[in-house]
C-alpha positions in Angstrom: 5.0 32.6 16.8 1.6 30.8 16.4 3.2 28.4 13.4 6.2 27.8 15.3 3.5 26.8 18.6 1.6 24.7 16.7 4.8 22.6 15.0 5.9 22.2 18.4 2.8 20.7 19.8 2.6 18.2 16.6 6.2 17.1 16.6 5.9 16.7 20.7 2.5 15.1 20.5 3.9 12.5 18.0 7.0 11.6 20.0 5.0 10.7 23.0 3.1 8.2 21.2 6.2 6.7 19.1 9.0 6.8 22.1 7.4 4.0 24.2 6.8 1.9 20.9 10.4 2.2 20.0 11.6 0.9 23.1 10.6 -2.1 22.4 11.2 -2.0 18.9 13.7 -4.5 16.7 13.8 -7.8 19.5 14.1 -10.1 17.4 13.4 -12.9 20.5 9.8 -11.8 20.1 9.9 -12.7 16.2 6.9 -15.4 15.6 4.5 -13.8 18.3 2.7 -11.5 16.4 -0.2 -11.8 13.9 -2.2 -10.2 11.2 1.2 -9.7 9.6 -0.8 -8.8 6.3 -0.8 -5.5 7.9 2.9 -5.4 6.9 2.1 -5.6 3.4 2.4 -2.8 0.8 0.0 -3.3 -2.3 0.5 -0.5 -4.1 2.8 -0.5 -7.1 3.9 3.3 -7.0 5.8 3.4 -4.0 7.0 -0.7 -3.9 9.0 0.0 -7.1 11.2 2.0 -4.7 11.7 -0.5 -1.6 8.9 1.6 0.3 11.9 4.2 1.2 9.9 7.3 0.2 7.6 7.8 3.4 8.6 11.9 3.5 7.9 12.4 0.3 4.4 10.0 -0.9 1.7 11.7 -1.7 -1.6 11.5 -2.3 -3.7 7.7 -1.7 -0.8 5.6 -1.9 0.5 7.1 1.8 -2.3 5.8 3.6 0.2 2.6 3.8 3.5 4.0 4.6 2.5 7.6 6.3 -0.8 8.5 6.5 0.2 12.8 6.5 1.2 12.5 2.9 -2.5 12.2 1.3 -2.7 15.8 2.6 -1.5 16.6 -0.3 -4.3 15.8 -2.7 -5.6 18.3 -4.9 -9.1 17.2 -5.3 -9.9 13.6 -5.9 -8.0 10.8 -6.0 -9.1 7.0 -7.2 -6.5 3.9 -7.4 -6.5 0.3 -8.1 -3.9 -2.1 -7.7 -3.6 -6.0 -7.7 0.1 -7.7 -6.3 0.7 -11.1 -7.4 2.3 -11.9 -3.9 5.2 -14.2 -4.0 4.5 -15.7 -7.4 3.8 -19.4 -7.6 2.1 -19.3 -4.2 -1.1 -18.4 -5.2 -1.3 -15.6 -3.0 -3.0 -12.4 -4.6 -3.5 -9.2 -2.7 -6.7 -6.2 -4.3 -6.8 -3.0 -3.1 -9.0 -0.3 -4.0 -9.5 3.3 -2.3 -9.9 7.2 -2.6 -9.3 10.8 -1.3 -11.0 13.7 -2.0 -10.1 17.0 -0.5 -12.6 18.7 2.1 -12.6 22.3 2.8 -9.0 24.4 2.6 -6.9 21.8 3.7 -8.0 18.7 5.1 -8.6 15.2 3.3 -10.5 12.4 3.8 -9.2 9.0 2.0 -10.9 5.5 2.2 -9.1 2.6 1.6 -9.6 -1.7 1.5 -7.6 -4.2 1.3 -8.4 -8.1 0.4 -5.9 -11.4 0.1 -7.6 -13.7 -2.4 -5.6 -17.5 -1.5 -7.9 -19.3 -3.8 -9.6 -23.0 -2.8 -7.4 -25.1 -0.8 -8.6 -29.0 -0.1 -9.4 -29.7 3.4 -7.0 -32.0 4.6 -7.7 -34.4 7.6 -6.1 -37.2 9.8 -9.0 -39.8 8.1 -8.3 -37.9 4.4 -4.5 -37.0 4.1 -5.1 -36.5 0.5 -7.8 -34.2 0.5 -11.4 -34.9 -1.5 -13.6 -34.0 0.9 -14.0 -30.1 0.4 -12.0 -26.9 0.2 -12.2 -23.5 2.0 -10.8 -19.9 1.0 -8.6 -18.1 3.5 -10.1 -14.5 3.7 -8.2 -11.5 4.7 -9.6 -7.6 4.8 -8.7 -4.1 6.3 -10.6 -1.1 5.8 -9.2 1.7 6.3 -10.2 5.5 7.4 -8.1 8.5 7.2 -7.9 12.1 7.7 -4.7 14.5 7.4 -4.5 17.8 7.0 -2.0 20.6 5.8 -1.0 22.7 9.5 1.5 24.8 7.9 3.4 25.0 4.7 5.7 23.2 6.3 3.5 20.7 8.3 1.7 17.7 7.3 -0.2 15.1 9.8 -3.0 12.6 9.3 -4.3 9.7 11.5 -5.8 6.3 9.9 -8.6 3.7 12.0 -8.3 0.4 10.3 -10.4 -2.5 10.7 -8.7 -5.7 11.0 -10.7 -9.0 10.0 -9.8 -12.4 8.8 -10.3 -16.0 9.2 -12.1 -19.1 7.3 -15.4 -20.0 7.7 -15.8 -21.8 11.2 -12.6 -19.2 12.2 -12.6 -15.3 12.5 -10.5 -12.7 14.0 -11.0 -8.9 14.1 -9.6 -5.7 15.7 -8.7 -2.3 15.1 -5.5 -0.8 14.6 -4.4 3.3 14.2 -1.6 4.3 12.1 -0.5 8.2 12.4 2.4 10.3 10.9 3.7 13.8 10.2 5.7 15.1 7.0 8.2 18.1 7.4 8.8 20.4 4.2 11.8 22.1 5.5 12.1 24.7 2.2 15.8 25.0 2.3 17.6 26.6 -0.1 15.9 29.4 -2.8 15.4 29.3 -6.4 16.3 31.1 -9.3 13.2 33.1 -9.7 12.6 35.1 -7.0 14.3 33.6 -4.2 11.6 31.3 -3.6 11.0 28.6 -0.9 12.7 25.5 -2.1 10.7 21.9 -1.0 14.0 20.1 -1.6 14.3 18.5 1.6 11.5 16.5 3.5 11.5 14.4 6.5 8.8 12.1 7.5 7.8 10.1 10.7 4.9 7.6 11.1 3.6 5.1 13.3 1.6 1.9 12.3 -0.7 -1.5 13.6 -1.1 0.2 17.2 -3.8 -1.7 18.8 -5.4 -4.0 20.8 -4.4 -7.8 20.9 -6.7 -10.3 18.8 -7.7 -13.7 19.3 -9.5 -16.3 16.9 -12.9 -17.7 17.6 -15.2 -20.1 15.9 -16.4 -23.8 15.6 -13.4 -24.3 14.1 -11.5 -24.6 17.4 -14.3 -27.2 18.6 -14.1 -31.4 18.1 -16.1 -34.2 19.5 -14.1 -36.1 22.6 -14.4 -38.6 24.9 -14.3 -37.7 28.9 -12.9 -39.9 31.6 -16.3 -40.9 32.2 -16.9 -42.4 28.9 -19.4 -39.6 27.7 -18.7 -38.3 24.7 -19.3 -34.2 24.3 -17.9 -31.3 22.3 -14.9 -29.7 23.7 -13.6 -26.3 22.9 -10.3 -25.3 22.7 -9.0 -21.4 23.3 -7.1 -19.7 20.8 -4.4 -17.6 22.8 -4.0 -14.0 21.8 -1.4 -12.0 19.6 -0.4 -8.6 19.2 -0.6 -6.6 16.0 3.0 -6.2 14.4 3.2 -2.6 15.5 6.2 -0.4 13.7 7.7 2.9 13.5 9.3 4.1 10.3 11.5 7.8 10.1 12.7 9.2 6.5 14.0 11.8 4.2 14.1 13.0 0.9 16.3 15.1 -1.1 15.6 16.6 -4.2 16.8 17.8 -7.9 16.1 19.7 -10.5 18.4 18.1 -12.9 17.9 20.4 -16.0 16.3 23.6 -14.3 14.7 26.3 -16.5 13.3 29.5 -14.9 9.8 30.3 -15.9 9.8 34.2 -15.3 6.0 34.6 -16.0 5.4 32.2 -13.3 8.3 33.3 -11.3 9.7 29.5 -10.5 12.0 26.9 -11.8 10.7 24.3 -14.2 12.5 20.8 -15.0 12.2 18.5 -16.9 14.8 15.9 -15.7 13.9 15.6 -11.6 15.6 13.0 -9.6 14.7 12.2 -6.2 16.7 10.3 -3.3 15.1 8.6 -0.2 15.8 7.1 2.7 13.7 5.3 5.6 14.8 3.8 8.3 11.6 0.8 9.7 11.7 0.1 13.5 9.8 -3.2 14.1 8.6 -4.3 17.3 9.0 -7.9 16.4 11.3 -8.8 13.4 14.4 -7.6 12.6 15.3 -3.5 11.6 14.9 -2.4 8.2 16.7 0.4 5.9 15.1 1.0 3.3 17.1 3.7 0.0 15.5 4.1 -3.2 16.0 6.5 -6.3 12.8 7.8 -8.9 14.1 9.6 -12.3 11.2 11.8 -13.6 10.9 13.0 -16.6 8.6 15.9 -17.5 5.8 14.4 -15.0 4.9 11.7 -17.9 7.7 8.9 -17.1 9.0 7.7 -13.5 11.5 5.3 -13.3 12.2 3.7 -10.1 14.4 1.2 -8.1 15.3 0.6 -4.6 16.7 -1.7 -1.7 15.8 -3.2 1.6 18.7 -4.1 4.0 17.9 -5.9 7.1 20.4 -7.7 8.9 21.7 -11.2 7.2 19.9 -10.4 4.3 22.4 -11.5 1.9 22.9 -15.2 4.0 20.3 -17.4 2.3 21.1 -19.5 5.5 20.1 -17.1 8.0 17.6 -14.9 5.7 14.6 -14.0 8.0 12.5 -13.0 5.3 11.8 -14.3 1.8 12.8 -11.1 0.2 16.2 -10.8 -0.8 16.2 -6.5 -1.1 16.5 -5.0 -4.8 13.4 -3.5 -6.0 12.7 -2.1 -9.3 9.7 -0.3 -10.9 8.1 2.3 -13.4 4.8 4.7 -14.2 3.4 6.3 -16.8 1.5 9.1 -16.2 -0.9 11.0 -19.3 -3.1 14.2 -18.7 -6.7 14.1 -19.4 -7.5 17.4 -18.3 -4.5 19.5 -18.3 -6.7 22.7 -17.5 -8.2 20.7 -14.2 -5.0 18.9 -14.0 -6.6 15.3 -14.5 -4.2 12.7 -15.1 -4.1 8.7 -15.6 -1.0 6.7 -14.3 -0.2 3.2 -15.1 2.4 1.6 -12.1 4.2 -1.3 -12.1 6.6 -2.6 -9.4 8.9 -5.8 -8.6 10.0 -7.0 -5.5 12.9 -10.3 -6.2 12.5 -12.9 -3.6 14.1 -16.4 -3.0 12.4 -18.8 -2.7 9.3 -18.2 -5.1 9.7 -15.5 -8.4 9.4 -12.4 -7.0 6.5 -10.2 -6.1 5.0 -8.2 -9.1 2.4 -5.1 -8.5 0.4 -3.4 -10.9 -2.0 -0.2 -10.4 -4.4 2.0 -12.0 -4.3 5.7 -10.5 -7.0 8.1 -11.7 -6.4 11.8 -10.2 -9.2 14.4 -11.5 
């Protein structure tokens, strides 16, 4: 009865921070009066090469981004780089860098940071159109804090802080966001060794960008004018606030052991041939509704083969396209053993994302578990 309390009091607790977010969530009249929209970037490769769609199911660092609850399930520690070329030919290149590591029986702690590197851009001017007089670098960061923790067998929860910053350099803006999600194991079905719980199916539920409105300040928002009077004297202009592009994404995953082989030392099935199907359905508050359904092949925990789409509504109307992404998503890992007695392993991911315009979005990671 005390498991079954405590589920109730996560699921409930959850639901009366998402349900008033959700109200408002897909308007697509409020579309263009949001910022920091690099908070609606993924930059990991792992989970991209699947079109995001496994949110009850990622484990480990990469589900800081798309449900916090899932890094719960790190072993001990967990290291990963990754570098997105982001809509290639533009420039744009997004680094991110983080870690868990497991504290006491079942909680985690992961830290994670995000940068956009834009590259020098010529300032541009009324007086000098064509540039020549200087350039400035766009910066973009979010740090990232989070904790989840195992409840149950069954339940996983974890809650992220992020910090928020960006600007030039006479520009800033900074805020704080919290993300926060749950996982559900629901162990249906047994095995074939020992009638077993089964982890074949596995909802999820998270919540992202809650927080406070931002504004941009700086010298950047100040020129020299003339008043009425004749005198002339530096006037400031206001920036007017935005909201963060707050979201609420719900998913499943269904499992199978393709080639099942019962270990009767260990008493469980083995495979090596696993495929796993995922869904996720992405509320936004202010663009349109996503669905998100992607597949991963694994084979024998060494190669993971991956592809997925995004649907959103006119998606496949390059005339009335609200997004430069176009919805197919493809990727694939390679994961080797360093350790197998500790269970180390190193994993090379790569993902693609297809756009139009630009040439797509391609991702590529380093993941070190020890």
């Amino acid at each position: 009865m005390r498991k079954i309390s405590i589920k109730l009091r996560i699921i409930i607790a959850l639901a009366a921070f998402v349900i008033p977010y959700a109200t408002f969530a897909g308007n697509e009249q409020r579309a263009g009066s949001a910022g920091a929209s690099e908070l609606l970037v993924n930059p990991w490769a792992g989970s991209t090469g699947w079109a995001d769609a496994n949110m009850a199911t990622v484990r480990g660092l990469e589900a800081i981004y798309s449900n916090v609850a899932g890094i719960a399930f790190t072993k001990r520690t967990e290291l990963i780089f990754a570098r997105s070329s982001w809509l290639t030919g533009s420039g744009l290149n997004f680094n991110s860098f983080g870690l868990t590591q497991k504290v006491g029986e079942s909680g985690v702690l992961a830290l994670w940071g995000v940068t956009l590197d834009a590259g020098d851009i010529d300032v541009r001017t009324v007086e000098s159109p064509e540039g020549g007089i200087g350039k400035f670098n766009p910066k973009y960061t979010n740090i990232a804090i989070a904790y989840s923790k195992e409840f149950s067998n069954s339940i996983y929860g974890g809650m992220a802080v992020k910090i928020v910053t960006g600007g030039i350099s006479d520009l800033s803006t900074s805020s704080v966001a919290i993300d926060a999600g749950i996982q559900y194991v629901t162990g249906v079905g047994k095995d074939k060794a020992g009638n077993r719980r089964m982890d074949n199916l596995r909802f999820g539920i998270s919540m992202k960008n809650v927080g406070p409105t931002m504004m941009y300040k700086g010298d950047g928002l100040s020129f020299r004018g003339t008043v009425p009077s004749g005198v002339s004297m530096t006037l400031e202009q206001r920036s007017a606030e935005f909201e963060l592009p707050s979201l609420i994404k719900i998913g499943f995953s269904l499992h199978f052991n393709l080639t099942p082989k019962v270990d009767t030392i260990a008493k469980k099935v083995k495979s090596d041939n696993k495929l796993v199907v995922a869904g996720t359905f992405t509320s936004n508050s202010f663009t349109r509704d996503q669905y998100h359904l992607g597949l991963e092949y694994n084979w024998r925990e060494i190669v993971f083969a991956r592809c997925g789409y995004v649907y959103e509504k006119d998606v496949f109307k390059s005339a009335d396209r609200a997004t430069a992404f176009t919805g197919p998503t493809a990727g694939v890992s390679v994961q080797l053993p360093m350790n197998k007695e500790k269970g180390s392993t190193v994993s090379i991911d790569y993902s693609y994302r297809d756009t139009n315009p630009f040439s797509g979005i391609h991702s590529i990671g380093v993941k070190v578990t020890l």
